[in-house]
C-alpha positions, -999 to 999 in steps of 0.1 A, spaced: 954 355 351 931 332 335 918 299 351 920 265 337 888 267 315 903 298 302 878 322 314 895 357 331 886 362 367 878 399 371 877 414 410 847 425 420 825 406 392 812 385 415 795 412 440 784 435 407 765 404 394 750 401 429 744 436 430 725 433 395 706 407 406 691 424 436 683 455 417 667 434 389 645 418 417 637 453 431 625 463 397 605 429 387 582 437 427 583 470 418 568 461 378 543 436 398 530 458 424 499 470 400 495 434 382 465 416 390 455 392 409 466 407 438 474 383 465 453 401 489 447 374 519 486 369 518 493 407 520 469 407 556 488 374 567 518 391 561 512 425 575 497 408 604 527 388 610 554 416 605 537 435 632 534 406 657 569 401 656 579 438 658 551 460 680 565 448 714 597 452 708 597 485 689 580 502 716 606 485 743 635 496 723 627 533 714 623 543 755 657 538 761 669 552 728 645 581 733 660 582 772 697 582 760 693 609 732 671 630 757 694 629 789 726 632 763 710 668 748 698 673 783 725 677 795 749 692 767 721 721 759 726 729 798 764 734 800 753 757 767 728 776 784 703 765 759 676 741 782 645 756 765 656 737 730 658 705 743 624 692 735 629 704 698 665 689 698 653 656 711 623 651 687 641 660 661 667 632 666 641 609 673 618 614 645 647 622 616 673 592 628 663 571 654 625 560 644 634 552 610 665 530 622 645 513 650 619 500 630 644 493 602 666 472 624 634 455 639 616 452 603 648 435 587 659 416 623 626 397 631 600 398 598 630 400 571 649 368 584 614 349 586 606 363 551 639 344 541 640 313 559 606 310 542 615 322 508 648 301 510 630 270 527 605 270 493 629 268 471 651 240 485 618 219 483 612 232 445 583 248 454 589 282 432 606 254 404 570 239 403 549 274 405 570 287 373 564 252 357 526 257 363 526 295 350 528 311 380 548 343 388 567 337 421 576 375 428 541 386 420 527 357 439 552 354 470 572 380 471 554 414 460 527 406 489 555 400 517 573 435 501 545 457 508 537 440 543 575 451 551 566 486 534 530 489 556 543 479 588 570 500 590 553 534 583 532 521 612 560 511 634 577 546 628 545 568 637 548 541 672 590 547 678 584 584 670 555 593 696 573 563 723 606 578 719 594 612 721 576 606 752 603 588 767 626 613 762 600 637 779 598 616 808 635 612 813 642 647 807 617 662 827 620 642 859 656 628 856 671 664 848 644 687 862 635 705 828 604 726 824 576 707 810 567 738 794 594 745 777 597 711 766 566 712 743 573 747 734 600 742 718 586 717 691 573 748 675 609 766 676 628 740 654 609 712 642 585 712 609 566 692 591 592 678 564 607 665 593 582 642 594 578 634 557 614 625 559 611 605 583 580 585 567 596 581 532 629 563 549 604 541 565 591 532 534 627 530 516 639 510 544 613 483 550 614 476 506 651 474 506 643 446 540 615 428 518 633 432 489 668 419 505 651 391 527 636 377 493 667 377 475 684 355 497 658 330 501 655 328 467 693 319 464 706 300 491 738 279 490 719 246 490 705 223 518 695 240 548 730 250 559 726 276 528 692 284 539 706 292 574 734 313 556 711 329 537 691 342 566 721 361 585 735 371 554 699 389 543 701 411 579 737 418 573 734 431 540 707 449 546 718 467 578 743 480 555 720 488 530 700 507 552 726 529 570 741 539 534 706 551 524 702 568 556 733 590 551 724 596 516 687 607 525 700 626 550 726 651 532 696 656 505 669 663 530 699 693 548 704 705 513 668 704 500 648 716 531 659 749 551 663 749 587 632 767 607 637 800 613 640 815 650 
């Protein structure tokens, strides 16, 4: 049906052109990455403030999820009969899913939603109007530095949540359930490898450029006033929770079909 200025409303045009937009965004930080001048003081400010914000509770949230996932497999690998895998179970559920999520959520939750009420907070006072009036490039100057902090930090935070997670999960397993510390640590050898790492480190860095690359999108289009700029921030950790547990899943099934499990 068409509306009164004649135009046709299409379903779905509206999300495409949003979904355009972001990926255009994506590719103008990824273009401005190796343009100079880099904005080298604000890429330290910013990497210094993601990790303020996301250290402390990182390392508080992956002992209970490295508890959970350890005295779940704890348990199920002992009505099996197979207690001497658990370690290699545990740390490969840690460092394959749960690392990469925590510092995902955490990246996107607490330095993504600052990144946007900044971002959007800028523009409602015409500050990125008046840096393109005076020749300057917004993404390369705003946005690329706040990217890569998002991108830094959470390879950083992953390498904490693995080895926190991984110890919690020993703690918990081996006095809570009794296993054999032995066995525990023995067991890393039996299933886990070292592309289980390298996975793991290039979803960090996927998911904290999707976060910088969301959070800035928003800001940079909020409804108006700041109401929109409010909007804009839940509707930046939304999206990209969503974002991020699609890529996941898509990582995931390529990383089982590319890499072969470890040999007995």
């Amino acid at each position: 049906m068409g509306s009164r200025s004649g135009t046709v409303n299409i379903p779905g045009t509206a999300a495409l052109t949003q979904v355009g937009r972001l990926s255009t965004l994506g590719w103008e930080v990824l273009v401005a990455i190796p343009r100079r001048p880099f904005q080298f003081r604000e890429w330290i400010q910013q990497c210094w403030f993601f990790a303020s914000v996301t250290i402390l509770p990182a390392a508080l949230v992956s002992i209970p999820f490295g508890a959970v996932i350890a005295l779940q497999l704890g348990s199920l690998t002992e009505q099996i009969g197979a207690q001497s895998f658990t370690g290699a179970a545990s740390a490969l559920a840690i460092v394959q899913q749960a690392a990469p999520l925590i510092t995902a959520l955490l990246v996107a939750g607490a330095g993504g939603s600052a990144v946007c009420a900044d971002i959007g907070a800028r523009k409602i006072r015409e500050e990125i109007d008046a840096l393109e009036v005076l020749g300057v490039n917004p993404v390369q100057r705003l946005i690329v530095p706040r990217v890569l902090a998002a991108m830094v930090v959470s390879v950083l935070l992953n390498g904490l949540v693995s080895v926190v997670g991984v110890l919690g999960g020993y703690f918990f397993n081996v006095v809570m359930q009794g296993g054999t510390p032995g066995a525990y640590l023995a067991s890393f050898n039996a299933l886990a490898q070292l592309p289980d790492l390298y996975i793991s480190e290039l979803k960090a860095v996927l998911y904290g450029f999707v976060a910088g690359v969301v959070a800035a999108y928003r800001g940079l289009n909020p409804a108006g006033g700041p109401k929109g700029v409010g909007d804009a921030v839940n509707q930046a950790v939304v999206i990209t929770f969503l974002l991020l547990f699609l890529i996941n899943v898509v990582l995931t099934a390529i990383y089982l079909r590319v890499v072969p499990p470890k040999a007995l």
